[in-house]
C-alpha positions as CSV (number, residue, x, y, z in Angstrom):
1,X,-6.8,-6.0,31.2
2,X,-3.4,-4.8,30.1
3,X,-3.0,-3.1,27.0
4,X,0.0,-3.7,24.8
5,X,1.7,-1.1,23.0
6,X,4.1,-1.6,19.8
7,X,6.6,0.9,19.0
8,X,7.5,1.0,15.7
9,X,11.4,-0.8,17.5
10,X,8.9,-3.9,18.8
11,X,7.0,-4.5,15.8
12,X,10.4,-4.8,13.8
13,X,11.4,-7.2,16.4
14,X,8.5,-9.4,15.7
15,X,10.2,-10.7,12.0
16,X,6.8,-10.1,10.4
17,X,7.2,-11.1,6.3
18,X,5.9,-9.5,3.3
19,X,4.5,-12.6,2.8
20,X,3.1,-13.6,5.7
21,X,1.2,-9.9,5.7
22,X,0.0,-10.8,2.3
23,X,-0.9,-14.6,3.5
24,X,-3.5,-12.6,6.4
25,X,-4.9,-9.4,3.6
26,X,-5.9,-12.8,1.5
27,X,-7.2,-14.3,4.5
28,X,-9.4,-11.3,5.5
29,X,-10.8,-11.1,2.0
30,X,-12.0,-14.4,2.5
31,X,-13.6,-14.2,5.4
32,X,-15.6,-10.9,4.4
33,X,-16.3,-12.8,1.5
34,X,-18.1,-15.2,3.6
35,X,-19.5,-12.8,6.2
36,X,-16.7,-13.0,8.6
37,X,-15.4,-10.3,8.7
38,X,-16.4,-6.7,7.7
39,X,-14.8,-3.1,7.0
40,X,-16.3,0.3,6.2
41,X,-15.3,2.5,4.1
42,X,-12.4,5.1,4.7
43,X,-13.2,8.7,6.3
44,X,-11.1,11.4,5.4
45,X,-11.3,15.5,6.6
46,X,-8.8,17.7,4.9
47,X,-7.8,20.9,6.8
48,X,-6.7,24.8,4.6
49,X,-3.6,24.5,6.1
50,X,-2.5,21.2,4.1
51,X,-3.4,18.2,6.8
52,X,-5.4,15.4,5.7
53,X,-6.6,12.9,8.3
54,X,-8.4,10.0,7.9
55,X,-9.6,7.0,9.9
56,X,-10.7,3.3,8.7
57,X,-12.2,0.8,10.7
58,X,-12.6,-3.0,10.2
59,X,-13.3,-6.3,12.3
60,X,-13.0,-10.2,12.3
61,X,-15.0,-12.9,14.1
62,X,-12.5,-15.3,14.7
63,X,-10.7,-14.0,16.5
64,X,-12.9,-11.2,17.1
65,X,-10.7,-8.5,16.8
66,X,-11.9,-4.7,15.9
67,X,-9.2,-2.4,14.3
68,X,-9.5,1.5,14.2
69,X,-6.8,3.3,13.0
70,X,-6.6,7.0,13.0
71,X,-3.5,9.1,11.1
72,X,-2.9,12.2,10.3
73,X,-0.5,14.4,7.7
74,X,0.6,17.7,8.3
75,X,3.3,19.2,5.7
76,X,4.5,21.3,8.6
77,X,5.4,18.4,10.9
78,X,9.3,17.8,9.6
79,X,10.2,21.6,9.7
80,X,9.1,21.2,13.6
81,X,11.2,17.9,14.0
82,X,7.9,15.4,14.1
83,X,6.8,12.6,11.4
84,X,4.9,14.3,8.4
85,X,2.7,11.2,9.1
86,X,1.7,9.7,12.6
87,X,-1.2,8.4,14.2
88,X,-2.3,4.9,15.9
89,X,-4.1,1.8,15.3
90,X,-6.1,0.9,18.4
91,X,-7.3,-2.8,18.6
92,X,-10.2,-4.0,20.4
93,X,-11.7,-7.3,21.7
94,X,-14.9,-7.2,18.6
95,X,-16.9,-9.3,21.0
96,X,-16.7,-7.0,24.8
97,X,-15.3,-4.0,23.8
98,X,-12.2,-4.1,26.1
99,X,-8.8,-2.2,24.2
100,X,-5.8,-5.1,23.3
101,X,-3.6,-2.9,22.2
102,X,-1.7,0.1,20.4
103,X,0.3,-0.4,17.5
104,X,2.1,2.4,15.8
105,X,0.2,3.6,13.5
106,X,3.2,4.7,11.0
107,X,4.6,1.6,11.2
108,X,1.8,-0.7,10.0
109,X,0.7,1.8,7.6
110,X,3.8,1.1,5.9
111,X,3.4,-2.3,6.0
112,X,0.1,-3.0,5.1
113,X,0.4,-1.0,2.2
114,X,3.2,-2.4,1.0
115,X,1.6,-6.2,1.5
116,X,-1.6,-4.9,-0.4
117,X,0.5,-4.2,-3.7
118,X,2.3,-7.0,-2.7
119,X,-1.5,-8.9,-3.1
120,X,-1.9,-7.6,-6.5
121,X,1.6,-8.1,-7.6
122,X,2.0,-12.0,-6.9
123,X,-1.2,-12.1,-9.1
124,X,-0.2,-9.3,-11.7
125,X,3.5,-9.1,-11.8
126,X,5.9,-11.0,-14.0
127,X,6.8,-13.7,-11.7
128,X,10.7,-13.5,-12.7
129,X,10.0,-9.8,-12.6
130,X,14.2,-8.1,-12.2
131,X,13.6,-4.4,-12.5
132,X,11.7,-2.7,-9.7
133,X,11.3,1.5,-10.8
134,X,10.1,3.0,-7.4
135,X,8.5,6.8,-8.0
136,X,9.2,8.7,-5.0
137,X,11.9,7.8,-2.1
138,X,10.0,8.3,1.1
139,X,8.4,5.7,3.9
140,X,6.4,4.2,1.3
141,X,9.3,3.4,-1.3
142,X,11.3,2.2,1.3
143,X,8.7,-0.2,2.5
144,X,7.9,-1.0,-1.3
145,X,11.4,-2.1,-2.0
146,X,11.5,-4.3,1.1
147,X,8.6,-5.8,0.2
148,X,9.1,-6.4,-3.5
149,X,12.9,-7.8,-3.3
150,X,11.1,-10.4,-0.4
151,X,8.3,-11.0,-2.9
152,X,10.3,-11.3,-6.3
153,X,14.1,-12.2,-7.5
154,X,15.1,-8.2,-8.1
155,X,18.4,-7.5,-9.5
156,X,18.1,-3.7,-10.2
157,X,16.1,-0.9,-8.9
158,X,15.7,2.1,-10.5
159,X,15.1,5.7,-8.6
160,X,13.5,9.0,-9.1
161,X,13.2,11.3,-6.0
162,X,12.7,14.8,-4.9
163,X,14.8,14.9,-2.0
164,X,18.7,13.9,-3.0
165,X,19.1,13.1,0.6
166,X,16.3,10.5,0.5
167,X,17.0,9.0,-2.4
168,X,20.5,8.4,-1.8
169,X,19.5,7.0,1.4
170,X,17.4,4.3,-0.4
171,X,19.5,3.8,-3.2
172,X,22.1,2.5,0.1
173,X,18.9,-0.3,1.3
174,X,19.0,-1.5,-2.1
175,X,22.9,-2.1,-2.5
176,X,22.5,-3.3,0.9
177,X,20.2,-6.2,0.0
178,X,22.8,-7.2,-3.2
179,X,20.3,-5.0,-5.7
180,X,22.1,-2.3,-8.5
181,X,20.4,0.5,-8.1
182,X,20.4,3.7,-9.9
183,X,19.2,7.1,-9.3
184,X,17.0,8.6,-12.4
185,X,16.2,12.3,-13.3
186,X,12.8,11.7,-14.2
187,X,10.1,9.0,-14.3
188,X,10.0,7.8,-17.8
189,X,13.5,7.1,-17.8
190,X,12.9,4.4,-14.7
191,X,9.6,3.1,-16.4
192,X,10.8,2.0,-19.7
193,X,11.8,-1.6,-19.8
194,X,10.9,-2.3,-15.5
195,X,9.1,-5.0,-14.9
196,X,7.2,-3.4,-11.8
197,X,6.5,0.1,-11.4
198,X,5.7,1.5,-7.7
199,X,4.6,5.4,-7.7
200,X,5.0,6.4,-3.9
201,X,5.0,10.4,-4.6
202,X,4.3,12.4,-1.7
203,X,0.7,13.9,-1.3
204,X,2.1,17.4,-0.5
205,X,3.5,18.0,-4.2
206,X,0.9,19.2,-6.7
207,X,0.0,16.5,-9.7
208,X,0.9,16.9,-12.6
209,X,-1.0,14.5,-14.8
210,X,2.9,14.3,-16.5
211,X,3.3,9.9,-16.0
212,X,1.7,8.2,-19.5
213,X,0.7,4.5,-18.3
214,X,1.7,3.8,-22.1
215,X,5.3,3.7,-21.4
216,X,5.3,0.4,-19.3
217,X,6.6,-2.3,-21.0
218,X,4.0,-4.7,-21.9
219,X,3.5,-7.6,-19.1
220,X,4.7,-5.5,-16.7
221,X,2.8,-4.2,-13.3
222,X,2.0,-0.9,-11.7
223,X,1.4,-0.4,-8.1
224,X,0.2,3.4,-7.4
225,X,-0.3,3.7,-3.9
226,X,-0.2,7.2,-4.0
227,X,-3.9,7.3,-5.9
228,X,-2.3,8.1,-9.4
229,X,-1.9,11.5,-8.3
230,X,1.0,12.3,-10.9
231,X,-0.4,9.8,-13.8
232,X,-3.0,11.0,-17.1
233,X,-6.0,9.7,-15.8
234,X,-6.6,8.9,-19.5
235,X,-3.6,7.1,-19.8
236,X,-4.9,4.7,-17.1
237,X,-6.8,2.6,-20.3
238,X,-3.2,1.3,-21.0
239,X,-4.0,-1.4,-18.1
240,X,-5.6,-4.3,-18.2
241,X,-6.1,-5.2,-15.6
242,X,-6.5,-1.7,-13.8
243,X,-7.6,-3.2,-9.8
244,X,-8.5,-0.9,-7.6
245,X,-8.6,-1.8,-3.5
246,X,-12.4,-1.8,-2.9
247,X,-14.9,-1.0,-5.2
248,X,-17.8,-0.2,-2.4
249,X,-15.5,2.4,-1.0
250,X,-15.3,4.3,-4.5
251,X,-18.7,3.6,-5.9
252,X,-19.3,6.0,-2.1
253,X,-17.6,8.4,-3.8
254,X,-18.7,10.8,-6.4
255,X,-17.5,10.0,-9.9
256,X,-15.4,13.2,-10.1
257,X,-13.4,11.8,-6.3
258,X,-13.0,8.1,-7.5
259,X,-9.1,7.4,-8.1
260,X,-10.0,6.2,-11.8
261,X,-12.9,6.8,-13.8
262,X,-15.4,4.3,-13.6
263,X,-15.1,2.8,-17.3
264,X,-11.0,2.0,-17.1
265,X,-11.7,-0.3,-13.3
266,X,-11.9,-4.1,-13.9
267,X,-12.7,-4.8,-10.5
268,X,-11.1,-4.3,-7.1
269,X,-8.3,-6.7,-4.8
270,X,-11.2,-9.5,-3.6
271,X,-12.4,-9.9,-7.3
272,X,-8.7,-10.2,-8.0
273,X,-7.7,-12.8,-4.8
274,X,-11.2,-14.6,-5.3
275,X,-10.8,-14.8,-8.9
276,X,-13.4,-12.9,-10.3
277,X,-11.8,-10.2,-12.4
278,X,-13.1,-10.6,-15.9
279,X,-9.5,-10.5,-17.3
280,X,-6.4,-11.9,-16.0
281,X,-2.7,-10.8,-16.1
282,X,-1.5,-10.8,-20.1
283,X,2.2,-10.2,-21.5
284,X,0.5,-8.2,-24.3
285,X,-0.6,-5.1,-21.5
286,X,0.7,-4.0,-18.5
287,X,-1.0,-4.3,-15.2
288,X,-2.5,-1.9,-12.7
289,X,-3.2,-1.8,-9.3
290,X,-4.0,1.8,-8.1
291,X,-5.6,2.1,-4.1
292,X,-5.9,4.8,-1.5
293,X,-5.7,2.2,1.7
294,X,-8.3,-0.3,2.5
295,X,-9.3,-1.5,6.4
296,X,-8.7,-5.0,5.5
297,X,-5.2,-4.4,5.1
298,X,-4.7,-2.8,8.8
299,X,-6.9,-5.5,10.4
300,X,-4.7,-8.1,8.6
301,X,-1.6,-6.3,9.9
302,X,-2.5,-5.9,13.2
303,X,-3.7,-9.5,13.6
304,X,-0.8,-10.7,12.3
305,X,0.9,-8.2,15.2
306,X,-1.2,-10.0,18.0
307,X,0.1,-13.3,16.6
308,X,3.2,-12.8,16.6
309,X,3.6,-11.0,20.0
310,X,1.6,-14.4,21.4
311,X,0.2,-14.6,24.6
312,X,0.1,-11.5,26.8
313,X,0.4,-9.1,23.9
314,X,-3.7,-8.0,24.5
């Protein structure tokens, strides 16, 4: 059987939405709801030397597809001239074993993390939402700000960066889509008054604990894919809702590891698609949605991948 392998050139080809990425995550948390599908939780090794490496694994009956992806991030990588984060997500046929194909693992990482604030935010986010504040200016505020502008009617986005180069470079995408956008000196600036909040800060900077959820505007919505690392983990009470991505993969975890402590969580992204979550989006609070990366998302990704690509792509 051939194996198909997606550059990061041939999945952009493909016209993939944010949408359609979120359409699948909802789909998958559906069928694991009713037993057809199934993930484990995420495994993770970190190295002295700064890498982290982890690997997530998840699979669907119909179409039986099983979905390991493997990355890896080394803070030495860019002074060497390679990605501070690679890897690959290798798809199998769930029912004989035999490989489909290779997607770039990168790429869908991007993507699918993205799509799964994207999940919480069509639930959580003002629907009219205007002001996007992105917190970082790497991979994953770039994809962030695609997704969000496809997902809601932005007219200004607000940065704060490390890198000048970076965040000049995504200020450009956001005038390039018809957004204002304006480069901040430090969070609380951007936070005050947006209407959603990304925080995308690299894993390689120390936290500082500095970001207070109590200066988002009330209604408003958070997405912290970068596990709160820079927020007061007190502070994190100021949401309610605060979602996580998958409860079973933190209650693995020892209390002093989970991304929030246990009293502040209302429930994770099923209870939230499925309905479940014992409170709902309010204008009175703002919303939370804090996640370290969840195997539904890549499975979703990658089927959507193996749609798109039709026949002949595994």
């Amino acid at each position: 059987m051939r194996v198909a392998r997606f550059t990061a050139a041939d999945l952009d080809a493909l016209g993939i939405t944010t949408a359609a990425i979120c359409d699948a995550i909802e789909a998958v948390i559906a069928a694991t709801d009713t037993g057809g599908a199934a993930s484990a939780p995420k495994a993770m090794l970190t190295r002295p030397d700064g890498r982290y490496m982890m690997t997530t694994m998840a699979t669907l009956d119909s179409p039986p597809l099983l979905v390991v992806k493997t990355m890896l991030q080394n803070p030495a990588n860019p002074a060497a001239g390679r990605p501070y984060i690679d890897g690959i997500v290798n798809v199998l046929d769930a029912q004989t074993g035999q490989p489909l194909a290779l997607i770039d693992g990168p790429w869908l990482t991007a993507h699918r993390t993205a799509a799964l604030s994207g999940v919480a935010a069509r639930r959580l986010a003002p629907p009219e939402a205007r002001i996007l504040a992105l917190l970082g200016a790497g991979v994953q505020a770039a994809s962030h700000l695609a997704a969000m502008s496809a997902l809601f009617p932005l007219e200004e986005v607000r940065i704060v960066g490390r890198s000048p180069d970076n965040t000049e470079r995504l200020a450009a995408r956001a005038r390039a889509v018809g957004l204002s956008a304006r480069i901040l000196p430090e969070p609380r600036a951007a936070i005050e008054g947006a209407d959603i909040v990304v925080s995308a800060m690299s894993r390689d900077s120390d936290p500082t604990g500095a970001i207070d959820a109590g200066w988002l505007a009330a209604g408003s919505f958070a997405a912290l894919p970068d596990l709160g690392h820079h927020w007061m983990a007190a502070g994190l009470g100021a949401f309610s809702p605060l979602v996580v991505d998958d409860m079973a993969q933190e209650n693995g975890l020892p209390e002093t590891a989970r991304i929030a402590p246990s009293d502040l969580i209302h429930g994770d992204l099923a209870d939230l698609v499925l309905g479940r979550l014992p409170v709902g989006r309010s204008d009175h609070h703002p919303s939370g949605f804090v996640f370290r990366g969840h195997a539904s998302g890549d499975l979703a990704l990658a089927w959507q991948v193996l749609e798109r690509a039709g026949p002949g792509s595994g």
